[in-house]
C-alpha positions in Angstrom: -183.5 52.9 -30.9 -180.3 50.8 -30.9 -177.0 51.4 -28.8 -173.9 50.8 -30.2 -171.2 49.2 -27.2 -168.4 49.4 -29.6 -167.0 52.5 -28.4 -167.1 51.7 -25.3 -165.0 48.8 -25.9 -162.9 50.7 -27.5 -162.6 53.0 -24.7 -162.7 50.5 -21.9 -159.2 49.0 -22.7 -156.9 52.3 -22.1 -159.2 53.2 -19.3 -158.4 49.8 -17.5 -154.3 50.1 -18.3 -154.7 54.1 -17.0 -156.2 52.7 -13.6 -153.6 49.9 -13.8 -150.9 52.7 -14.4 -152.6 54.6 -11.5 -152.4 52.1 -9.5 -148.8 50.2 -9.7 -147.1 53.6 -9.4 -149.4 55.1 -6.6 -147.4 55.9 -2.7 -150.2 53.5 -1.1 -149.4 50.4 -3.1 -146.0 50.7 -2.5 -146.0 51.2 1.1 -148.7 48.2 1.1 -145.8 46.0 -0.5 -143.2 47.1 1.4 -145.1 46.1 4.7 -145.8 42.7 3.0 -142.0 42.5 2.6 -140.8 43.7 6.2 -143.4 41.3 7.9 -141.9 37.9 5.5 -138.3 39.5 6.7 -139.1 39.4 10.2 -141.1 35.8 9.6 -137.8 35.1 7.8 -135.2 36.1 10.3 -137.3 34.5 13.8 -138.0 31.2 11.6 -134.7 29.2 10.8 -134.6 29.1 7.2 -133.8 25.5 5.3 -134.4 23.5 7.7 -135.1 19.4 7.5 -138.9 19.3 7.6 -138.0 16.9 10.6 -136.8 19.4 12.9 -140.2 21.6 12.0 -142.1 18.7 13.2 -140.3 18.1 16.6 -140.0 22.0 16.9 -144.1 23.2 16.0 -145.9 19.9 15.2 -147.0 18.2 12.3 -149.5 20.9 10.9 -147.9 24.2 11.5 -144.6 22.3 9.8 -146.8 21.3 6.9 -148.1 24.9 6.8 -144.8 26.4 7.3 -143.8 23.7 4.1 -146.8 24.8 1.7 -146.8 28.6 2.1 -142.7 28.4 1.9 -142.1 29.8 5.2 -139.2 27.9 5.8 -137.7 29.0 2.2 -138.9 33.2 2.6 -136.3 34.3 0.2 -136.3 32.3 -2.3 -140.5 31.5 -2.3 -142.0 32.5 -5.8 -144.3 35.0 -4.0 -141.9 36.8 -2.5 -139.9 37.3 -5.6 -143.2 38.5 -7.1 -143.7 41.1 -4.3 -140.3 42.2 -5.0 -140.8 42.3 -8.7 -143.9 44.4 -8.4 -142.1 46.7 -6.2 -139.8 47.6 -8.9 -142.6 48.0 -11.4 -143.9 50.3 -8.9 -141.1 52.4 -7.5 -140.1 52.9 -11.4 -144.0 54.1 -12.3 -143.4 56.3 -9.3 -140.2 57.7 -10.5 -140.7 57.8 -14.3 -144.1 59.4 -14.0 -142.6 62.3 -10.9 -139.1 63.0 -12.4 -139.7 65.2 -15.7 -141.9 67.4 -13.4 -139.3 67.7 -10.8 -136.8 68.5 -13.1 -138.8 71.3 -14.9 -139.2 72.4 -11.4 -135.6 72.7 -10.8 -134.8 74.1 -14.1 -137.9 77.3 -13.7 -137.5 80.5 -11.3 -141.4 81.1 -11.4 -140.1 84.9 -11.8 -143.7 85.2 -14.1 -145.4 85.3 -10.4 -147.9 88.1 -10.5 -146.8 91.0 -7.5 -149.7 90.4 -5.8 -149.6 87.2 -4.9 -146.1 88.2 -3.1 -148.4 89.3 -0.2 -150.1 86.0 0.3 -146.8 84.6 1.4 -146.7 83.6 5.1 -143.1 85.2 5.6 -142.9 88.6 3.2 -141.7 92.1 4.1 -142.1 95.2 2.4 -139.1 98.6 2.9 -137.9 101.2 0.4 -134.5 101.4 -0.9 -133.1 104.3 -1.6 -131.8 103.1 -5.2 -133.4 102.7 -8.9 -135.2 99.6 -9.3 -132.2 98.5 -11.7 -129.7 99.2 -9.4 -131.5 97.2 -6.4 -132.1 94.5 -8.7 -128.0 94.2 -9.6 -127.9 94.6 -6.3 -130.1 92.2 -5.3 -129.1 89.9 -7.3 -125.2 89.5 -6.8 -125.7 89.0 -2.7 -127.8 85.8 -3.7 -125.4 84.4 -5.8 -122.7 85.1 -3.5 -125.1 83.2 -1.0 -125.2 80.4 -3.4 -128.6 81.0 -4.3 -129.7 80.6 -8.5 -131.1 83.7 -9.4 -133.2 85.5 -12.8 -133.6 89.1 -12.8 -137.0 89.7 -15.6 -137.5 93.5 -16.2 -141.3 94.3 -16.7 -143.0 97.1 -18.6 -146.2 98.9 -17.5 -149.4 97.0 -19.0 -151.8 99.2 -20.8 -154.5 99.3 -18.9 -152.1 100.7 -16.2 -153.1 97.6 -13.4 -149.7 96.4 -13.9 -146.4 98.7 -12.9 -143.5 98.8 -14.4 -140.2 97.1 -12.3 -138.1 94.5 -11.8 -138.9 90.7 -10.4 -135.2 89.1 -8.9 -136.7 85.0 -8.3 -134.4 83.0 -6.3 -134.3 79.3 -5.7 -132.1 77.1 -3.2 -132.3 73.7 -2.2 -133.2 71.6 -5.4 -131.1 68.8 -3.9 -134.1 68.2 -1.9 -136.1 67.0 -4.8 -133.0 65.1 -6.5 -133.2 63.4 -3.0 -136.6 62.1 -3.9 -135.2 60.8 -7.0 -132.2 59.4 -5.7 -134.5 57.1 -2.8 -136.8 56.0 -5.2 -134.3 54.7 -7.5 -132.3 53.2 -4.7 -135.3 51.0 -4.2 -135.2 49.5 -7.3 -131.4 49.3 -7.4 -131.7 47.3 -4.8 -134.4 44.8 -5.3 -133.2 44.4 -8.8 -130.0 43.3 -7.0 -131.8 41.1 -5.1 -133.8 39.3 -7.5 -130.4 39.1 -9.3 -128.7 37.3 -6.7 -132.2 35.1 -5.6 -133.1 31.8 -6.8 -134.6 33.7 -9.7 -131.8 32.6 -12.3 -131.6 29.3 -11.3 -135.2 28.6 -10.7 -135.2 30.4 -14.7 -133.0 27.3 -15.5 -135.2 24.5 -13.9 -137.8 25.9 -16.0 -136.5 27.0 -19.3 -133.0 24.5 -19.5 -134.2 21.5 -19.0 -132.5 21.6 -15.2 -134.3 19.5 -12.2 -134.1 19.1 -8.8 -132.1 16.3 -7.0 -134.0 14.3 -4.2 -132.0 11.1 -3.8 -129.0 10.4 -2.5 -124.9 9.1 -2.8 -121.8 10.6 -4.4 -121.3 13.9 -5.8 -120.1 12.2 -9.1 -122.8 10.2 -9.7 -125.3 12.2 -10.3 -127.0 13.2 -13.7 -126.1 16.0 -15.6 -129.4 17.5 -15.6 -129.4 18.3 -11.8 -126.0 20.2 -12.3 -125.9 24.1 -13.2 -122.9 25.0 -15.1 -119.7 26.9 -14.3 -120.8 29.8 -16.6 -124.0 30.3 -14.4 -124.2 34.0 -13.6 -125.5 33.5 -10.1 -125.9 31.2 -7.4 -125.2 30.7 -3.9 -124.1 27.2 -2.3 -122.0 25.5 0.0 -119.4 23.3 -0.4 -117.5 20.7 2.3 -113.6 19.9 1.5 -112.0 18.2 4.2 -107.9 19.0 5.1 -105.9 17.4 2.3 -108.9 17.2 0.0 -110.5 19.0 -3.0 -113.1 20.1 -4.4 -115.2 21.6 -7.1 -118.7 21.2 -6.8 -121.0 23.5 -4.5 -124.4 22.2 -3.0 -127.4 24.9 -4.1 -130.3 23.8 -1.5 -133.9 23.7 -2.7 -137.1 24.0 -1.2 -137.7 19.5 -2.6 -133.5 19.2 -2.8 -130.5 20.3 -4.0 -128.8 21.7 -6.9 -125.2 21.1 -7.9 -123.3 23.7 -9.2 -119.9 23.6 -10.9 -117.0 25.6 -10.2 -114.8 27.4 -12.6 -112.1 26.3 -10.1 -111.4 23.4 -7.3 -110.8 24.2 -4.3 -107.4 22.5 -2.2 -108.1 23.0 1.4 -103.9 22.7 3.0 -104.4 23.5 6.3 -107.0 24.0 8.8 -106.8 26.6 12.1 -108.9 26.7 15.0 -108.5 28.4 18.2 -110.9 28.9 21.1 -112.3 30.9 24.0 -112.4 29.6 27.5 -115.9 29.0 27.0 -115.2 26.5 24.3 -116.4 28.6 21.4 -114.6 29.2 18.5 -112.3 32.2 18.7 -111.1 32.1 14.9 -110.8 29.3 12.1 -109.3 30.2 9.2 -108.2 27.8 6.1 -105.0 28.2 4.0 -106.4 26.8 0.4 -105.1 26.8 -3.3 -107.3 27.6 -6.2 -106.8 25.3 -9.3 -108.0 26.8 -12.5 -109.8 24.1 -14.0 -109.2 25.6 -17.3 -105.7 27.0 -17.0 -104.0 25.2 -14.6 -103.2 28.4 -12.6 -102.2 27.7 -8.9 -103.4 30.6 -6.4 -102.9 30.5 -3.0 -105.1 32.4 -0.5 -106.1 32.3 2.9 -109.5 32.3 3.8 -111.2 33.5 7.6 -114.3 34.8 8.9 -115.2 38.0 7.2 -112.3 37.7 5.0 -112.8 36.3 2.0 -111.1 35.3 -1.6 -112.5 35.9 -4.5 -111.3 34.4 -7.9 -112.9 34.6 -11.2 -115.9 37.0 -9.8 -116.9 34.0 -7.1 -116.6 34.8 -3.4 -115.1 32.0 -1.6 -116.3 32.7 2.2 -115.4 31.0 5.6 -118.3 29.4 6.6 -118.2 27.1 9.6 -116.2 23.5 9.8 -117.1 20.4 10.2 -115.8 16.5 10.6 -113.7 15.6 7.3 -113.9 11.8 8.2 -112.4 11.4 11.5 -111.6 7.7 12.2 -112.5 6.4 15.6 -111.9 3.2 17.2 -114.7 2.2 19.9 -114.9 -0.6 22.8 -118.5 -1.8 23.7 -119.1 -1.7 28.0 -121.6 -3.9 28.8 -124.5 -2.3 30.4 -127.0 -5.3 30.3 -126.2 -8.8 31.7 -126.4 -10.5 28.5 -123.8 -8.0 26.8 -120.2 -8.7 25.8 -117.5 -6.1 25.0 -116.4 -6.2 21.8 -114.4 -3.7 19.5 -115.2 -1.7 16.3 -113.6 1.2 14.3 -115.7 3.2 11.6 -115.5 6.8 10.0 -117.6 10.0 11.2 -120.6 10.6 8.9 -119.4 6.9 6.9 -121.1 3.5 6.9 -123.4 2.2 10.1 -122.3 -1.3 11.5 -124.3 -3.4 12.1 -124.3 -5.1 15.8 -126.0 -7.9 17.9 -125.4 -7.9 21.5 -127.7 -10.5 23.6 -131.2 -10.4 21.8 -130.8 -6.5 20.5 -130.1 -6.2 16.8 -129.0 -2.6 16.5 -127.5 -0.1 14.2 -124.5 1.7 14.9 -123.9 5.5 13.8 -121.4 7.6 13.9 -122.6 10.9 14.2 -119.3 13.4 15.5 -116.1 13.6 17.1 -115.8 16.6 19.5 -112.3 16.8 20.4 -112.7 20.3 22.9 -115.4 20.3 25.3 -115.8 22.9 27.4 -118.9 22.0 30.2 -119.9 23.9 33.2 -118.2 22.4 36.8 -120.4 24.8 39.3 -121.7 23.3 42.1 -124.9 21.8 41.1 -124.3 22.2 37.5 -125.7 19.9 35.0 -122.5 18.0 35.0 -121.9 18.1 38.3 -121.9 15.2 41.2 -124.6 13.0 42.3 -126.1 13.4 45.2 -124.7 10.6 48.2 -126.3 7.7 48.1 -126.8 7.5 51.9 -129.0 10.9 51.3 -131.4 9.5 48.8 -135.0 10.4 50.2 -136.9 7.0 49.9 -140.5 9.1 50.9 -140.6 10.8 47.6 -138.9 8.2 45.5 -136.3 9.8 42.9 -137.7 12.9 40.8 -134.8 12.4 38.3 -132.8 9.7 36.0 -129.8 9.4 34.6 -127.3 11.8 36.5 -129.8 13.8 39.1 -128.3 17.2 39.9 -129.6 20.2 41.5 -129.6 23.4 39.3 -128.5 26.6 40.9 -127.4 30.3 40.1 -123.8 29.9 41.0 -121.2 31.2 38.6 -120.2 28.9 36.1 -116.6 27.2 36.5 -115.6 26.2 32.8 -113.1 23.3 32.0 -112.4 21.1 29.2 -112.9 17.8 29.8 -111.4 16.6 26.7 -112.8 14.4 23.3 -116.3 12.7 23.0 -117.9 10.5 20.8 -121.4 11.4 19.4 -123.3 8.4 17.8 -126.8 6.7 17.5 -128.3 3.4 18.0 -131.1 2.6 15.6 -133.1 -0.2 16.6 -135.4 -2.6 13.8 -138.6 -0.3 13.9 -135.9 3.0 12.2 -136.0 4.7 16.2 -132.5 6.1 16.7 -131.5 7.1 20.4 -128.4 9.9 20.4 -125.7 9.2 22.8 -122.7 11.2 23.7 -119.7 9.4 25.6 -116.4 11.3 26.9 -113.0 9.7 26.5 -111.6 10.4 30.1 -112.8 10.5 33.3 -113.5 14.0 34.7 -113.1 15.0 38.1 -116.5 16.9 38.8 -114.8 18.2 42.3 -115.7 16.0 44.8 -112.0 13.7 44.1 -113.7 10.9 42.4 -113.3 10.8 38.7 -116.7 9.5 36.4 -117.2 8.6 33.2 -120.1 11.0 31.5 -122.0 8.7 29.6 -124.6 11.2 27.7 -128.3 10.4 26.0 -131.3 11.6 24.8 -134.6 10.8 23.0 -134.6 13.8 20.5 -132.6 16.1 18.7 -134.0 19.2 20.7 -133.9 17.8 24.1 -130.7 18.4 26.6 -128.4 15.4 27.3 -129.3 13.8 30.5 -125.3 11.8 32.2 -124.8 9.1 33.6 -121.8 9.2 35.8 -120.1 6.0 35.9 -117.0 5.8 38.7 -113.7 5.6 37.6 -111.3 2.7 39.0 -107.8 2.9 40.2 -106.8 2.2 36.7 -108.4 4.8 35.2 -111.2 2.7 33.8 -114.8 1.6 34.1 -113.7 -2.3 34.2 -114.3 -1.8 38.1 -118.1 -0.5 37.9 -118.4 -3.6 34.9 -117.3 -6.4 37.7 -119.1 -4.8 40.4 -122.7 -5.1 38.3 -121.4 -8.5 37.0 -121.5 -9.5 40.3 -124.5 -8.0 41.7 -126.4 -10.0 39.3 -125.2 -12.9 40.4 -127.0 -14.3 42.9 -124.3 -16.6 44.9 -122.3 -13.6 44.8 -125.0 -11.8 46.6 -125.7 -14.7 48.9 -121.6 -14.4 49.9 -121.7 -10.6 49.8 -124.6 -10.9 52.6 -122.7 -13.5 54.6 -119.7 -11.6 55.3 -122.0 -8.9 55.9 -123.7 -11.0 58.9 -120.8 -12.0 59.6 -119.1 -8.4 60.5 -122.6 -6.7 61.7 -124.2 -9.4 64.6 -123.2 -10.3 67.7 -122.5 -14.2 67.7 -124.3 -13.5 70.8 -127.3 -12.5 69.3 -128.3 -15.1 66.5 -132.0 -14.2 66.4 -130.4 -11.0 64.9 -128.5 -12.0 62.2 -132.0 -13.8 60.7 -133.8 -10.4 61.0 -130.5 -8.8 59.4 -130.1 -11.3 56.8 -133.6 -11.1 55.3 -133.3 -7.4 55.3 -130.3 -7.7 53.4 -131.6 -10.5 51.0 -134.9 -8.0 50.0 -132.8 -5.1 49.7 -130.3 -6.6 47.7 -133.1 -8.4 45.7 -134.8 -5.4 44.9 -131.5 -3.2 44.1 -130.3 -5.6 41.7 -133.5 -6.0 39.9 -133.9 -9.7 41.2 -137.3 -8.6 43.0 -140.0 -6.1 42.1 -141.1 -4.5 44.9 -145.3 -5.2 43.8 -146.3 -7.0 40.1 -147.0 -3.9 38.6 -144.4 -1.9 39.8 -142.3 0.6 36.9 -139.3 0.0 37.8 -136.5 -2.8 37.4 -134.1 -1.9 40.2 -131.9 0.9 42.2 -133.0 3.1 44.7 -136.9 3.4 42.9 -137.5 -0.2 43.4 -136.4 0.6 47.2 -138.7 3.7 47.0 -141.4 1.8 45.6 -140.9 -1.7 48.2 -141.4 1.6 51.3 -144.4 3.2 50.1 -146.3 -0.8 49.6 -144.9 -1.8 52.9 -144.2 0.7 55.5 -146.6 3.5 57.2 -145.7 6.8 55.8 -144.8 7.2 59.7 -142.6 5.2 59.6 -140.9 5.4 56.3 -138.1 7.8 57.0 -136.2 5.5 60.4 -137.0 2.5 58.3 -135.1 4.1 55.3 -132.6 5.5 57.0 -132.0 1.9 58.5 -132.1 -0.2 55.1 -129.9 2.4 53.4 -127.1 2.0 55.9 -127.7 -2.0 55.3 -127.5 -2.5 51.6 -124.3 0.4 51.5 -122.3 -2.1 53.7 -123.8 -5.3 51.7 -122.6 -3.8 48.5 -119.5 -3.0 49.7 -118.8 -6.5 50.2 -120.2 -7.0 46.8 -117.5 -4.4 45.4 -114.6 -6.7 47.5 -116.0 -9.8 46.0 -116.1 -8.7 42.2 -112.4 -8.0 43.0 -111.5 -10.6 44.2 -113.0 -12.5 41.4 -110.7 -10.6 39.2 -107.7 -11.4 41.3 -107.5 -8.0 42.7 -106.7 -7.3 46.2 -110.0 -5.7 48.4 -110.2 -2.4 49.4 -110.0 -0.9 52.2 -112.9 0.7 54.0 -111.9 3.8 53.9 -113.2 7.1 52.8 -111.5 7.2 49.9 -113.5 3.8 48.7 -116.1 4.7 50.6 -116.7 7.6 47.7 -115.9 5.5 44.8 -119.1 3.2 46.1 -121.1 6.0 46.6 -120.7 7.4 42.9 -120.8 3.3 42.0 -124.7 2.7 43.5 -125.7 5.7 42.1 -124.6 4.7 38.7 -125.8 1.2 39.4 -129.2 2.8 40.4 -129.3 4.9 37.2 -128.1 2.1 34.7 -131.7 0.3 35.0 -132.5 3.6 33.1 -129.8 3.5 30.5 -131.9 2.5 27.2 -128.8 0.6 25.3 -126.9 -2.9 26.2 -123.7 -1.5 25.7 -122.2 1.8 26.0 -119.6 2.5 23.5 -116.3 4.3 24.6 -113.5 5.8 22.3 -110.1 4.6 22.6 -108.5 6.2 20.2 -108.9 8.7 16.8 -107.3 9.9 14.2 -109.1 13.9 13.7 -109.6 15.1 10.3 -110.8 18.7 10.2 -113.3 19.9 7.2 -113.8 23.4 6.4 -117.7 24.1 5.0 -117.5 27.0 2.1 -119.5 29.2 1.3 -119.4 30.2 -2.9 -121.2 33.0 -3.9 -121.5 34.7 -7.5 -123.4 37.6 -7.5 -123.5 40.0 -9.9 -126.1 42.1 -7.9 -124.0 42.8 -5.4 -122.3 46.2 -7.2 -126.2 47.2 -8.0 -127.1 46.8 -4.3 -124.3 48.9 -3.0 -124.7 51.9 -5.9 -128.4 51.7 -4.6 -127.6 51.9 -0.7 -125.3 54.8 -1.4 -128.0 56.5 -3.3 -130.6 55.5 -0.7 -128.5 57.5 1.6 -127.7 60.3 -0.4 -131.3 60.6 -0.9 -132.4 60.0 2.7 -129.9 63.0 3.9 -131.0 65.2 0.7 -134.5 64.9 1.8 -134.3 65.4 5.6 -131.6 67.5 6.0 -131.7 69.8 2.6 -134.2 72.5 2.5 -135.9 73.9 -0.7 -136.0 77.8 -0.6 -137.6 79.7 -3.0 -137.1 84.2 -2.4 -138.9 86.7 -5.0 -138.2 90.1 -4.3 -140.5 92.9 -6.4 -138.6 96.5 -7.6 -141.1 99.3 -8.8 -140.2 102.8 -8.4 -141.1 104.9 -5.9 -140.1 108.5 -7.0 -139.8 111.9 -4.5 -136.6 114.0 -3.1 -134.8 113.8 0.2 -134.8 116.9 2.4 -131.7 115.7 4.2 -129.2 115.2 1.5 -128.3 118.9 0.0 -131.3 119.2 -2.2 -130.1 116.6 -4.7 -133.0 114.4 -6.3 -132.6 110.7 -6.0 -134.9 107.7 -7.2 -136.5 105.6 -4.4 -138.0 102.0 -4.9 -140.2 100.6 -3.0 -139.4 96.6 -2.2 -141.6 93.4 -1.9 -140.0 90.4 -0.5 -141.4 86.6 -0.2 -139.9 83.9 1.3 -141.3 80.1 0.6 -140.0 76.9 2.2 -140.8 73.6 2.1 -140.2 72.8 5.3 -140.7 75.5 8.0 -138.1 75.3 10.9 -136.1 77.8 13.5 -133.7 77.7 11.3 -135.8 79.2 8.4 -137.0 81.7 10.4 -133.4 83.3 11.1 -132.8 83.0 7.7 -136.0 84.9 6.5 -134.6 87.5 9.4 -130.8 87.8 7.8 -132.5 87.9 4.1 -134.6 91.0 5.2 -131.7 92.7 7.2 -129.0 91.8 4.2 -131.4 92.8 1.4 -133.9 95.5 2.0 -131.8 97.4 4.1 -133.4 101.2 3.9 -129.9 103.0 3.2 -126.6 101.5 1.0 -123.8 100.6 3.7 -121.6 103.3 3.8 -117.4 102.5 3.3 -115.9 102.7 6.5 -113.4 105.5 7.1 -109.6 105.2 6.4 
């Protein structure tokens, strides 16, 4: 016996597409993708999207960043699977509605009046009375109170059967409600309106032109106009999204499309002529509103069109959206003088251009690179007590037990309210060193007053991008300078100027009396100073290079712990009034008169030996402070052309018609069933009438309180067992 397979291979081939069919337009795989969509949304939304790969690494480490990279976590909206999901949901959602709308619309066209009478008594909500009318007349009747009700209704007329099981009467078949099951219709369809709008205004076009036009990806780098016509999409490209930069007084005409490996460039059917930029602020330093007063060039025409562009508020010209994005520096120029923070420094001057060319610099033995990174010309900082911009703590204070937990401006942080001033511009740039590591530092113009009457310098730094700026606060002299604190460590590492400063220290501190004193006091002085200057390490192995840690470090090796707080206490008080006399000294070098020993200098030398403490810490030679700028502002645009956006909207008003149609609209469905019922009245004269006997059914498709009373008005309002009787004149 032989078995032929050909028809099952012939059969096996609709069978699969059926359970294909099945399956695509099936409730389950549609919620399935929609959960797949909501979970990349949130993913989207809690991870920053387009971000360098850099700040993945610092942020989550290298694996989870290379992760993030591969399964396009960082890029959620535009990731080929994620189009895909979208794409099958519309394949889905149409199945769903294309194989469910021609039977809800027969259902909404039929009245189901062929129902047989006694199936009217299976109904959960039904009620039976006789009327004291012919079955014609209660069906007329019937009828024109449900259309005055707004109900649809089809009177059929039905003849006895022959067998005599069926009666002769009348069947009135109501509907109500069929907006519910347009509403189903009207959701659905908004679901695919609206993905379709979103794969409209996706990467899918443009990705379609990397693939099929001959378009690529740039990865390298320089200006605009020099790169190749195949990275560049052209003006007639029905979608896209990018941002473009123009800075106040300049143009521009080409957007920046970001890519997962680069960037796109996309040509505008216009340039863009930013006029004037405006910026205001809240106290608390954050921008209030920034608007930008532009013209629109027609590259084509000619045409000149003024607009003005904010937040919220944006132009739109030959169907692209122009948006307010943010702002940025258009190419501020600053001009910088070099402090020397290391011995072997020199001041020096330099002027370059925010985000333009690195300088080059050599100060002592560092060959370093110069950045400039950004001019910040409000800055609104936090002047609580405590805060992290607040003042030091006295140097007289300074618990040498414990050594010092912090560097670099040490403040304690507390709950008080905030106290918000602006201290005026900064200058944000970095020092890259031969082996490519960049340190980010962050210098104000002008001394602040942090409340304690003696001005400082904030000189900021940090190691990485994500970390907080740690200050160090360098005293401000009489001039308004930091030339004072400059001498003053000039001199401090010079030993015969410590050897004089500890002299006239002897000399005002001992009793001529007393010589065997001044030797004790003298070599106290000496290994104070020594250490504090960075002359002396307190042991060979010791971390530090000078301030109050090498102090710290000198008490723990060579005093019992018992003994460490007197002993402190006692070498504090000595090297404060030695580098005093230090202070007077670099002064007079300078050809300045000394100052007084007064409280007033005696807190410019406190905030000076805490800065001279700290500056052992300070990673760079010199510190480089802004003398002057010129601002130019730069407003960063955002260009959008997307068609989509009309199908997205038509869709999320359907979505909400059909929401509210299915919630809040209820499908009703009444049959009432008319035979006669025959006999005379023995109250009305002796006069024959025709009764009928009524069957009523209510159905619902969703049963509430409010069905309930209507079921109860229906009953009352139709089968009432007499006709209302005209009222009286």
């Amino acid at each position: 016996m032989t078995v032929s397979t050909h028809g099952l291979r012939v059969h096996r081939g609709p069978q699969l597409l059926r359970a294909a069919v099945e399956l695509l337009s099936s409730m389950r795989f549609a919620i399935a993708l929609l959960t797949v969509i909501c979970i990349a949304s949130i993913i989207g939304t809690v991870l920053k999207q387009h971000e360098p790969i850099n700040n993945y690494i610092n942020q989550f480490g290298p694996f989870w960043a290379e992760l993030f990279r591969a399964a396009r976590l960082d890029s959620v909206y535009s990731a080929w699977w994620f189009m895909l999901i979208l794409l099958f949901l519309v394949v889905s959602t149409s199945l769903c509605v294309a194989r469910n709308t021609p039977r809800i619309l027969i259902d909404l066209r039929t009245f189901k009046e062929d129902i047989r009478a006694q199936s009217l008594k299976a109904f959960g909500q039904r009620a039976e009375n006789r009327l004291a009318e012919t079955p014609d007349m209660a069906a007329n009747r019937i009828g024109q109170l449900l259309v005055s009700g707004g109900w649809k209704v089809k009177l059929q007329q039905r003849n006895a059967s022959a067998d005599g099981k069926a009666a002769a009467g009348w069947m009135v078949a109501a509907r109500a409600g069929g907006a519910h099951k347009l509403g189903y219709i009207a959701a659905h369809s908004a679901i695919v309106l609206v993905c379709i709008g979103g794969l409209l205004d996706g990467d899918l076009v443009v990705r379609a032109q990397t693939w099929f036009n001959g378009k690529s990806v740039f990865t390298g780098g320089g200006m605009i106009a020099d790169v190749a016509p195949e990275h560049r999409l052209s003006a007639a490209n029905p979608t896209f999204r990018g941002n473009i930069l123009v800075p106040e007084g300049g143009r521009g005409n080409v957007a920046i499309l970001n890519q997962a490996d680069g960037v796109l460039l996309q040509e505008l059917p216009f340039t863009i002529e930013l006029k004037k930029f405006i910026v205001d602020y809240y106290s608390t330093g954050m921008p209030k509103l920034f608007a930008s007063e532009v013209v629109l060039h027609d590259r084509e025409s000619g045409e000149q069109v003024p607009a003005r562009i904010e937040v919220n508020h944006p132009a739109s010209y030959k169907g692209v959206e122009i948006y307010q994005s943010s702002f940025d520096d258009g190419g501020s120029t600053v001009k910088l003088k070099a402090v020397p923070m290391a011995a072997a420094a020199k001041p020096f001057e330099v002027e370059g251009i925010i985000g333009g060319p690195s300088t080059e610099i050599t100060n002592g033995t560092d060959k370093l690179t110069l950045e400039y990174a950004a001019l910040r010309v409000i800055n609104v900082e936090n002047f609580a007590d405590g805060g992290a911009m607040g003042s030091g703590a006295d140097v007289r204070k300074v618990d040498l037990r414990h050594g010092l937990e912090s560097r670099l401006g040490a403040a304690n942080k507390t709950n008080k309210p905030k106290v918000l001033r602006n201290i005026g511009p900064s200058i944000g740039y970095k020092l890259r060193d031969a082996s490519g590591q960049a340190r980010e530092y962050q210098n104000y113009m002008v001394p602040v007053d942090a409340g304690d009457g003696q001005p400082v310098f904030l000189l900021g730094m940090r190691e990485k991008p994500e970390e907080p700026f740690r200050y160090l606060r360098v005293p401000s002299d009489e001039q308004g300078s930091m030339d004072g604190f400059v001498r003053m460590r000039t001199a401090l590492g010079d030993p015969a100027t410590r050897e004089r400063a500890i002299e006239r220290y002897i000399a005002k501190a001992t009793d001529p009396k007393r010589p065997e004193m001044a030797e004790q006091l003298r070599v106290s002085a000496a290994r104070a100073l020594a250490l504090f200057s960075g002359a002396e390490r307190a042991k060979p192995d010791a971390a530090s290079q000078g301030g109050w840690q090498a102090i710290a470090e000198f008490m723990e090796a060579n005093v019992p712990e018992a003994e460490r707080e007197r002993a402190g206490t006692v070498l504090v008080r000595i090297l404060n009034d030695v580098l005093f006399e230090v202070l007077n000294l670099s002064r007079e070098g300078a050809g300045l008169a000394a100052l007084p020993n007064d409280e007033k200098t005696q807190g410019y030398l406190t905030q000076a030996v805490l800065a001279l403490s700290d500056a052992h810490f300070y990673p760079a030679p010199v510190a480089m402070m802004m003398t002057d700028f010129t601002q130019v502002q730069a407003s960063v645009f955002q260009v959008a052309r997307a068609p989509g956006k009309n199908i997205v909207y038509l869709g999320c008003l359907l979505l909400i018609v059909g929401i509210f149609a299915m919630l809040y609209v209820r499908e009703r469905r009444l049959w009432v069933w008319l035979t006669p019922g025959g006999g005379a009245s023995g109250d009305n004269g002796g006069r024959d009438t025709s009764e009928t006997v009524a069957t009523m059914a209510f159905s619902v498709n969703r049963k509430t309180l409010d069905s309930d009373r209507e079921f109860e008005h229906l009953k009352h309002r139709l089968l009432a067992l007499k006709k209302e009787e005209p009222a009286s004149p």
